[in-house]
C-alpha positions in Angstrom: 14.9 36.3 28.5 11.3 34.3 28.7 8.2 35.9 27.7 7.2 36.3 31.1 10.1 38.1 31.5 9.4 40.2 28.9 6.3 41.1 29.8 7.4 42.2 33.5 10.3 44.3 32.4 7.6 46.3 29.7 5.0 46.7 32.9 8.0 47.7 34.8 8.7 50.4 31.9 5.1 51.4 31.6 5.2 52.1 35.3 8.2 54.4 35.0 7.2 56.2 32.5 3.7 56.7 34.1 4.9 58.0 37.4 7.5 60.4 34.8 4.1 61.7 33.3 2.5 62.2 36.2 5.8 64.3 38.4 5.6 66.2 34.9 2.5 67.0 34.8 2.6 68.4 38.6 5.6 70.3 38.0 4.0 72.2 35.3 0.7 72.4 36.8 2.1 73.8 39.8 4.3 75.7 38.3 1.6 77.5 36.5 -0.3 78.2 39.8 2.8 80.0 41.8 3.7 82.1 38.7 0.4 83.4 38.1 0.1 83.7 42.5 3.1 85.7 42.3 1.7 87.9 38.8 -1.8 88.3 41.3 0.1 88.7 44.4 2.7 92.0 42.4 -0.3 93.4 40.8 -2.4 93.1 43.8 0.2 95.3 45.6 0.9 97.4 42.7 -2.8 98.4 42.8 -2.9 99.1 46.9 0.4 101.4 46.9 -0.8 103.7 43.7 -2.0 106.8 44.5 -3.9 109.1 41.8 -2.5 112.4 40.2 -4.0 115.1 38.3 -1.3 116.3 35.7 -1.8 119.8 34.5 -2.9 120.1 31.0 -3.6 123.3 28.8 -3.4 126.7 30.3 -6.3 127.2 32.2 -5.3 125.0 35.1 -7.1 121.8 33.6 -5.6 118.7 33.6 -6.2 114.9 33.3 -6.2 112.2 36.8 -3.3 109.8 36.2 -2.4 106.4 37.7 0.9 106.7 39.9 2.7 103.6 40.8 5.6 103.9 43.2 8.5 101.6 41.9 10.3 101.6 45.7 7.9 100.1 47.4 6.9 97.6 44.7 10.5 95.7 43.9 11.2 94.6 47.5 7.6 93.2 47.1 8.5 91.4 43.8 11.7 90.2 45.2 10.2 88.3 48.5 7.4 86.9 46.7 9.6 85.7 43.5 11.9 84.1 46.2 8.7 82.2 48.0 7.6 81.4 44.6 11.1 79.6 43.7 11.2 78.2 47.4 7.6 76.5 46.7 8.7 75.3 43.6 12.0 73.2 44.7 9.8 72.1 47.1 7.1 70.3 44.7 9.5 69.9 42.0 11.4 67.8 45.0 8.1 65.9 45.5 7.6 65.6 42.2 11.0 63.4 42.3 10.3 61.2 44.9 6.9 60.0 43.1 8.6 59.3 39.6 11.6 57.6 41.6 9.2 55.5 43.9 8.5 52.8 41.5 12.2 52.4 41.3 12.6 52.3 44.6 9.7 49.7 44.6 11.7 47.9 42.1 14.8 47.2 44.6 12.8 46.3 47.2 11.0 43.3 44.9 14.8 42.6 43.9 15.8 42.4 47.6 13.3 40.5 48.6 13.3 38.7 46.3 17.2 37.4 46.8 16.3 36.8 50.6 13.2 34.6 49.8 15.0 32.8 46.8 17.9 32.2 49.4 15.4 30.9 52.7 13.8 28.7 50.4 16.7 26.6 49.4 18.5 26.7 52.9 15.8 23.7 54.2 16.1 21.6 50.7 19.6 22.2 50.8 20.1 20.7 54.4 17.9 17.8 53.8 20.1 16.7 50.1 23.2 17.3 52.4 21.5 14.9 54.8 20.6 12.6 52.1 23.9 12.7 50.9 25.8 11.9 54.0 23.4 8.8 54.3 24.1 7.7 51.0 28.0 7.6 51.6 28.0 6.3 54.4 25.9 3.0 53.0 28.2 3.0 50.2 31.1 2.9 52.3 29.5 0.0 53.8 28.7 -1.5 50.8 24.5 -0.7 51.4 21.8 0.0 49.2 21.9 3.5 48.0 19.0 3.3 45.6 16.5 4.6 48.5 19.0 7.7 49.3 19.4 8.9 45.3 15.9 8.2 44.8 15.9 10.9 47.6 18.0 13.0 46.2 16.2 13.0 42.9 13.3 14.3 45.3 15.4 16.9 46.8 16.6 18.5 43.3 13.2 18.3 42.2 11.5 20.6 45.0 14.2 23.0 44.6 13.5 23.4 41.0 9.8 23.6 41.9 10.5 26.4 44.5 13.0 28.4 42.1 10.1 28.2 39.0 7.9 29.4 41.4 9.6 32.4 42.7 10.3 33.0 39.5 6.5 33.4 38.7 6.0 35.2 41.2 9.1 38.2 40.7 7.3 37.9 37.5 4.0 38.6 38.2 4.5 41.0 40.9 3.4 38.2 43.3 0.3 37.1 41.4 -1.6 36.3 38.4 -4.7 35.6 36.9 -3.9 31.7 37.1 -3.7 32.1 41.2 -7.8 32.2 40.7 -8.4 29.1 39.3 -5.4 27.4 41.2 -6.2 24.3 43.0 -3.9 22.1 45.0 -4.8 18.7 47.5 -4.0 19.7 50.9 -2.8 16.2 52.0 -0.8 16.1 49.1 1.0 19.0 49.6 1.2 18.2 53.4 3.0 14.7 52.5 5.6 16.4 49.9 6.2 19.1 52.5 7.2 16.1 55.4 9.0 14.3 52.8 11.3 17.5 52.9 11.4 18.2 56.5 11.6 14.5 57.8 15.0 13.6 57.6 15.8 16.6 59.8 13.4 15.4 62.3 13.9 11.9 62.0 17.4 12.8 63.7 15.9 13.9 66.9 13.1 11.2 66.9 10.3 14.1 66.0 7.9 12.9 64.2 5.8 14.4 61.8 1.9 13.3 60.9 -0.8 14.8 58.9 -4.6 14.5 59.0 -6.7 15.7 56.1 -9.4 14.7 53.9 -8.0 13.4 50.6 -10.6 15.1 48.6 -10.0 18.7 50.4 -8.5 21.0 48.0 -7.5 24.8 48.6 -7.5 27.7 45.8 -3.8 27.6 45.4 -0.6 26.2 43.5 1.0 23.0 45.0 4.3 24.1 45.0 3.2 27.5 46.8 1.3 25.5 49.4 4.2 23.3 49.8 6.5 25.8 50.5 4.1 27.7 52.8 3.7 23.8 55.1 7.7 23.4 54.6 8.5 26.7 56.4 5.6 25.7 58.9 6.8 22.9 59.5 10.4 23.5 59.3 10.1 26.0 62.4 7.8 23.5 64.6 10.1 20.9 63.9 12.9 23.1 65.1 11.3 24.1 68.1 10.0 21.1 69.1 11.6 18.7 72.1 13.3 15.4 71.1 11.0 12.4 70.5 7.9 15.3 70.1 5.0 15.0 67.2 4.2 17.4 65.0 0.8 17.4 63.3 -1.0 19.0 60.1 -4.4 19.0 60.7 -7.1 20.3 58.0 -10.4 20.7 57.7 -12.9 22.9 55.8 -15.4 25.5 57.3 -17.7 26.9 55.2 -15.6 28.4 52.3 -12.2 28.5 53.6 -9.9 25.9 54.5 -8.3 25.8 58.2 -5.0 24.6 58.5 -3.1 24.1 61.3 0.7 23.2 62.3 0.5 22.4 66.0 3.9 21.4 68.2 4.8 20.9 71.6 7.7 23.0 72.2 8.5 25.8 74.4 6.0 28.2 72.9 6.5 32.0 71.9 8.5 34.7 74.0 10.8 37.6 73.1 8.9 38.8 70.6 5.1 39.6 69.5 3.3 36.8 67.6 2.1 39.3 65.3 5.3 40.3 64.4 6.9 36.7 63.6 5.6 37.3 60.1 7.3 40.2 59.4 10.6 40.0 57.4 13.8 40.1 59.3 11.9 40.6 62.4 14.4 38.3 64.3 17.4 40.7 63.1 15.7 43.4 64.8 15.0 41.5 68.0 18.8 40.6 68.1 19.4 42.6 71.1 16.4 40.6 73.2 15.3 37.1 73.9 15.1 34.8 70.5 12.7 35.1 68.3 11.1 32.4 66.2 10.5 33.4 62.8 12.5 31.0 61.4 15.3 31.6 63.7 16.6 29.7 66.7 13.9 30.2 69.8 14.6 30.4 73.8 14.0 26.4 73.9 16.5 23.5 74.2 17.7 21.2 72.0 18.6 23.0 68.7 21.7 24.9 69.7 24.2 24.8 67.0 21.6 25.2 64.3 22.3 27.1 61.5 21.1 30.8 62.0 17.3 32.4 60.5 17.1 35.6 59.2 13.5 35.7 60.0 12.0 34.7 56.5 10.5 31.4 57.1 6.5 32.9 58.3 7.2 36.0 56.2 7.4 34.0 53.3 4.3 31.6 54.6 2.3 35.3 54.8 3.2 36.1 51.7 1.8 32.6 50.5 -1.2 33.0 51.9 -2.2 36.5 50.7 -1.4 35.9 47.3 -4.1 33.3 47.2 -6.5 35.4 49.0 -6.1 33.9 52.7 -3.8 34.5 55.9 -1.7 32.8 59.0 -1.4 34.0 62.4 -0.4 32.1 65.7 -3.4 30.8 66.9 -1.9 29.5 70.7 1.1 29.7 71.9 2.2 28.8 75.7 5.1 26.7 77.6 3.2 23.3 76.4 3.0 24.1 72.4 2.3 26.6 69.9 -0.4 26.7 66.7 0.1 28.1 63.8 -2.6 28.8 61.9 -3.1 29.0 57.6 -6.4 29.7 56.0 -7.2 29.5 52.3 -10.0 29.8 50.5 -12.1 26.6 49.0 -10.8 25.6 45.7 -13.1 26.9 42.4 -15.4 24.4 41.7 -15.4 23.1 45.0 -18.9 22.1 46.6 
């Protein structure tokens, strides 16, 4: 196990044992306040039912005023309130439970999630090495070149190893770290590794994919993270978009955030809310309407037979972008095109 590791499965212990302390500590504080409501409440009563006695002492008809308290009236009293007390009790000791187990509960949901974004994220560099290597056999059945394809390929494995190593970080760090501050990553750059991914796909349907940004603009975030952000971006509009379409990155700065946007011209958005696309699964749910496009197949022509989302794609892409302190939303959407929106902060440093 790596020192990372390490040091996520002791803050994963510390949590535990914090949200232990603290059920413990309610149990016992609460317990303390419904025993001594239940003493207050059976003295309280024992008090209003006495009655006082003079009990004759000495012969001369003296005698000396004495505290009576009827026992009769009193246990049915004690019994109700003890049973109340033990009732209140299960109750807070049972919400007692369900803080200590929430950060386990917490726990499987980072594990879950984590397996569903560790799988999206390979499914698009997966399809383009299976493209790549279909190309390459069939040159070398033809006796072509096939440095070009494995040079591909090389490309392919590396992005995949980029994209594990940085999930890994990130189930590590619970999403982020203190390095995401001083992060900085070329937006052009990442915008030309993320085409070199997706444009084999679109190159089969003649879509073409540009990007327009300053070479000098930089964003406060990781390269790989930005990368996968733009693949998933770009993967959907490229899915979406009509044979023969363009699809463009276009970036620019204003003020101290960075606007980035993915426009296409496909059908546009329906069946679902475009505030909802970033939510995960969110096509799953829909399954019973009209398609949804969160990295799933939309109402639009041309990409039937393609494999099936799970609605991770702009989940993943939100995720992204409010690690590094910025967002995405759908900026248009109608029957001519739709634009997606990023926005990340200026890089550190940055003037």
């Amino acid at each position: 196990m790596s020192a990372g590791m390490d040091a996520a499965a002791a803050a994963d212990r510390r949590r535990v044992q914090r949200a232990a302390l603290r059920a413990g500590a309610w149990v016992g504080a609460a317990s303390s306040a419904v025993l001594a409501v239940v003493i207050a409440i059976i003295v309280a009563v024992m008090f209003a039912s006495a009655r006082v006695e003079r009990v004759p002492h000495g012969g001369r008809g003296g005698g000396r005023r004495e505290l009576v308290i009827e026992l009769d009236g009193l246990v049915p009293v004690a019994v109700v309130v003890g049973a109340l007390g033990v009732l209140l009790l299960g109750v807070i000791a049972w919400w007692a439970s369900r803080r200590a187990a929430q950060p386990l509960a917490d726990a499987l949901a980072v594990q879950r999630a984590f397996v569903a974004d560790a799988s999206h994220e390979l499914r698009t560099p997966l399809t383009t090495l299976s493209s790549r290597v279909q190309l390459a056999q069939h040159r070398a059945e033809r006796g072509g070149d096939v440095v070009a394809a494995l040079a591909g390929l090389r490309g392919d494995a590396a992005v995949m190893d980029a994209v594990l190593s940085d999930l890994l970080h990130a189930a590590e760090s619970a999403g982020t770290s203190t390095g995401d501050r001083a992060a900085a990553a070329s937006v052009l750059a990442a915008a030309h590794a993320a085409i070199a991914v997706i444009e084999p796909r679109g190159a089969a349907r003649g879509v073409r994919v540009v990007a327009e940004a300053s070479a000098s603009l930089e964003v406060a975030a990781e390269h790989t993270a930005l990368s996968r952000a733009l693949i998933a971006l770009l993967d959907n509009a490229v899915r979406h978009s009509p044979d023969g379409a363009e699809v463009r990155v276009l970036a620019h700065r204003a003020g101290r955030r960075v606007l980035i946007r993915v426009v296409d011209h496909g059908g546009g958005i329906v069946g679902i809310a475009p505030e909802r696309l970033f939510e995960r699964f969110a096509r799953a749910a829909d399954a019973g309407g009209a398609a949804a496009r969160n990295g799933a197949t939309a109402d639009r022509g041309g990409d039937a037979g393609q494999r099936r989302g799970f609605g991770l794609g702009l989940a993943l892409v939100r995720d992204i972008a409010t690690r590094f302190g910025g967002g995405v939303r759908v900026e248009h959407t109608s029957s001519a095109g739709t634009t997606f929106l990023l926005e990340l902060p200026v890089a550190t440093g940055a003037r």
